[in-house]
Phi, psi and omega in degrees: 000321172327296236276310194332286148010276205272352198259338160279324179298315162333301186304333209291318179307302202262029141317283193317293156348302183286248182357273180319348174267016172241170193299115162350329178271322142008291190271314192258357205245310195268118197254140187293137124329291208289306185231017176040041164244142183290152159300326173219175187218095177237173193205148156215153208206135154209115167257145176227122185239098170257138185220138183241167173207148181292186179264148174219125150355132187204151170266338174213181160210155179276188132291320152276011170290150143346095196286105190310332196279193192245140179219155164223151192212146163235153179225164165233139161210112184264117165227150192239119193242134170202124211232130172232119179283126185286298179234200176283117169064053172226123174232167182225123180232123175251131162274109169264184191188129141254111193286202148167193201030234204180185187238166178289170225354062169100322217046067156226183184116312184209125187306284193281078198268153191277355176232106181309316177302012194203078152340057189074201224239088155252209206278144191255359171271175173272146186221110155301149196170163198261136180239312180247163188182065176203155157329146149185126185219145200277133182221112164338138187247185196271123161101331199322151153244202189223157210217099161273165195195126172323141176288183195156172175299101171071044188220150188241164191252141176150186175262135213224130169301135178275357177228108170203177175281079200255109222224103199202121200231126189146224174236136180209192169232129195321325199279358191270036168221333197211146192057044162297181147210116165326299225241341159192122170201328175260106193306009190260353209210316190230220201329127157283347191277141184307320204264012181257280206282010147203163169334090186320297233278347203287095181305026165010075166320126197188153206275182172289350163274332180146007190224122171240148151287154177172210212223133156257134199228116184211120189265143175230115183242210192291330177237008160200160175211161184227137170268171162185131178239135153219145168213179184301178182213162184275135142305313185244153184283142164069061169203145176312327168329127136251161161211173160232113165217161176329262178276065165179315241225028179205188174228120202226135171241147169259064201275128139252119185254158192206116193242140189229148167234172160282171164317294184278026182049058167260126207252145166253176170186138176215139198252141176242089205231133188240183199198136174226109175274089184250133181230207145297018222265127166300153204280123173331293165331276144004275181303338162261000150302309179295343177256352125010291174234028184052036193264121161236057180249015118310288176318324172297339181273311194265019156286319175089039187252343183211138167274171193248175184234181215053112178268125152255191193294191175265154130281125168253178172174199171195179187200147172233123178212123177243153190231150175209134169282156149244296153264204190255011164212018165222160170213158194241132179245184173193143136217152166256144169193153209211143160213172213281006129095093155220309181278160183305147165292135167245313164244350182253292166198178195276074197219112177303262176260163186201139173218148179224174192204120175197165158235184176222155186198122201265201172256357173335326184292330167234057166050040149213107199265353153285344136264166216188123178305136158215164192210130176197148186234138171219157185244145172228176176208175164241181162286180206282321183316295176317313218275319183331310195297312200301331174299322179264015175143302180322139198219144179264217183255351180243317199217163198152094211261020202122310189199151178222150155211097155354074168242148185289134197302170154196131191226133199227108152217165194207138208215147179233139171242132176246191172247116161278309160219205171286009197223350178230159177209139179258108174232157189251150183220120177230083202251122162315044204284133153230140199055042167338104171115001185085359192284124165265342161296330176263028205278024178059241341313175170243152164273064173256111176284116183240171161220154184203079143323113180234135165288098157217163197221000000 
């Protein structure tokens, strides 16, 4: 796996490489006459985030705690975006990505964990690996007219049907297609909290870095568009292992979006998505009959300490995510989302229900109209099932203080991003934690002060 490794960062470098050595107007400019799309999409991202928290008062700690003492974490994360148009409107985009360090305590501690850029438990050396690798190809819908659009990270710059067939198959991360929002989806640039940049409650399939394979299906018009995924699912929880199967093994989501302008041609949009999941994940109950009598080999599996031989039921759910301008410099998002907490969390985080609130606000009032304040609260929760277990003893892949008495996690952050040039952005962070873990015995607050360099090209 090493050698693997290291013979794709090789192809990858010098790909990379190959390319930049040819003219810029090449890479980024030059669009096929015929179908008025560019030949390649290449990108680079590099972020760096550190973040601390003081020491806070606690009456016990777990194995999945918070760490009370004062602690500070740094993450890296690099990415290499490179888009080859195969034919007319058929593209193949592949990323590579290296992480490293790592989040605090561990990234355990908090359902709604603070640094969006650090997936679960990794490797604190850099580590290469492939994160995207699909397909994707576009088929014009009847009557469409074109639309142009910018190259961006996995985007070809050119003219795009505004009614079309979107057809996109291979390993990607789920969320670049579903639960967007304008005003907060990216931890490299806006919110950092897990449980901010995206739906909490949605248990997302995904490997422990953030990514699965499978197939995306999407009609898109001018004002509204509907998705549809079935993808891999983790074999062991928090773990690289993925699988699909018929019966037992996979994940199928449902988006529907609807975009609007106003009177005052302030444009809005709000997405709406359910969800089903079926794994390996055991049902809280279960487990906690077994740990009862002091069998714990449910608990190891939703630790993600074993795999399990056993398919259980679906974890189901839904989401609600709304975007709004109020003016032409500030916009306000919400999302909701809910899921029935009876199987265990698998893959994203320990999050029943959720509810958030923010605006984002840019700086044209003070002459700098590429940055931008944003300030948001989410509250999150579990099921009656989750809190039983965690009460009795029991630990996820995140949190887990031991023992609970039982409050909703709640997190208040706010952040200024500024532009230092067009390619680099410097942003200040500031997050609020109360009950890490849902614990009103750990209930803080925790303090967390983040920097976040980004880097993109």
């Amino acid at each position: 796996m090493r050698f693997f490794r290291i013979i794709i960062t090789l192809f990858c470098t010098l790909f990379f490489a190959k390319i930049f050595s040819q003219s810029s107007d090449f890479l980024f400019n030059r669009i096929n006459k015929k179908d008025s799309v560019a030949d390649w999409s290449v990108h680079f991202q590099n972020t760096t985030v550190t973040q601390i928290h003081p020491a806070f008062a606690v009456k016990y700690s777990g194995d999945n705690s918070l760490d009370d003492g004062y602690e500070v974490a740094t993450s890296n994360t690099t990415t290499i975006s490179i888009g080859r148009k195969l034919w007319k409107n058929a593209f193949f985009i592949f990323n590579q990505e290296t992480t490293g360090g790592g989040g605090l305590s561990k990234t355990k501690g908090l359902a709604g964990f603070p640094n969006g850029e650090i997936y679960r438990v990794g490797a604190s050396a850099l580590t290469p690996f492939v994160a995207r690798a699909y397909f994707q190809q576009i088929i014009p819908l009847k009557n469409s007219s074109y639309e142009f659009q910018s190259s961006g990270q996995n985007q070809f710059a050119g003219k795009i049907p505004t009614s079309r067939l979107v057809i996109t198959a291979g390993k990607f991360c789920i969320t670049d297609f579903f639960d967007d929002n304008k005003y907060n989806h990216d931890a490299r640039s806006q919110f950092l909290n897990w449980s901010l940049m995206a739906q909490g409650a949605w248990d997302f399939p995904a490997d422990v870095r953030g990514y699965t394979t499978g197939i995306v299906v999407e009609i898109i018009k001018p004002t509204w568009a509907l998705r549809f995924a079935s993808v891999e699912v983790p074999k062991i929880a928090n773990a690289l292992p993925m699988e699909w199967k018929l019966n037992g093994a996979n994940s199928e989501t449902i988006e529907f979006e609807k975009h609007w302008n106003t009177k005052n041609n302030l444009p809005g949009a709000i997405r709406t998505n359910v969800f089903a999941t079926f794994s390996k994940a055991p049902f809280y109950k279960d487990a906690i009959a077994k740990m009862a009598i002091g069998d714990s080999s449910l608990n190891d599996i939703i630790t993600g300490n074993s795999e399990g031989t056993k398919y259980y039921g679906a974890k189901y759910g839904f989401g609600f995510n709304l975007e709004q301008a109020i003016n032409k410099s500030m916009g306000f998002f919400a999302r909701y989302s809910w899921n029935d907490g009876k199987t265990a969390s698998w893959a994203f985080t320990e999050i029943d229900k959720s509810l958030q609130l923010g605006v984002e606000i840019n700086g044209t009032n003070w002459n700098r109209k590429n940055d931008a304040w944003g300030i948001a609260a989410v509250i999150n929760n579990i099921s009656e099932e989750h809190k039983n277990y965690l009460a009795a003893g029991g630990y996820g892949f995140i949190i887990g203080d031991g023992k609970l008495n039982y409050g909703a996690e709640s997190v208040f952050e706010t952040y200024y991003r500024f532009y230092i040039t067009s390619f680099v952005q410097l942003s200040f962070d500031y997050q609020l934690a109360i009950n890490p873990a849902y614990n009103k015995d750990r209930q803080g607050p925790v303090h967390i002060p983040s920097i976040r360099l980004h880097f993109e090209l």
